[in-house]
N, C-alpha and C positions, 0 to 999 in steps of 0.2 A: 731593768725594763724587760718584760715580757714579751717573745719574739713567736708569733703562730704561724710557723706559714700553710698557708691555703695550696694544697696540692691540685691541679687541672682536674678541673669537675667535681669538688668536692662540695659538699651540703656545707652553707653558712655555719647552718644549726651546727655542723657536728664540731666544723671549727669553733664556736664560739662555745660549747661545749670543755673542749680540750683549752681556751682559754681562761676559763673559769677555774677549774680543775687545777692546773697549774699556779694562776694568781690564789686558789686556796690554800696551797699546799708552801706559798711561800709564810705566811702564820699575819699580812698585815691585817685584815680585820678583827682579828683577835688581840690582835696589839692593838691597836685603835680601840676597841672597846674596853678592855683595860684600861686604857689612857684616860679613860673618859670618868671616872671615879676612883679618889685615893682609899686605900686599902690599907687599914696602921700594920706596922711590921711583927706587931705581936698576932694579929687575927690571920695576916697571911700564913706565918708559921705553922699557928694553930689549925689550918686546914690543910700546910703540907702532914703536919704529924697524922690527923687523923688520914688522912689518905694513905700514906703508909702502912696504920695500922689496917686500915681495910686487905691492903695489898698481900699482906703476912700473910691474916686470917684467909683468903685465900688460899696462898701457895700451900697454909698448914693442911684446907681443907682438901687437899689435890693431893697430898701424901699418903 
């Protein structure tokens, strides 16, 4: 459960800001939308690989 407290005279706005932020940064809408269609085990893989190889190509380009 996500806990925001509201300090004396503080803008709604910014608190519900900083609750937002926080419930983003726990990863449930992302899970959730994941959930929401299955993905076969061979296509997930196949886009951790290519992401990886993205990742190299990089680091190679930075040397």
């Amino acid at each position: 459960m996500i806990v925001v407290p509201i300090k004396e005279g503080e803008n709604i706005e910014r608190a519900l800001k900083r609750f937002k932020r926080k419930f983003e940064r726990t990863g449930m809408i992302r899970e959730l939308r994941s959930r929401q269609s299955f993905i076969k085990p061979s296509v997930e893989k196949r886009k951790q690989f290519l992401h990886a190889v993205y990742i190299q190509k990089l680091q190679q380009a930075e040397e």
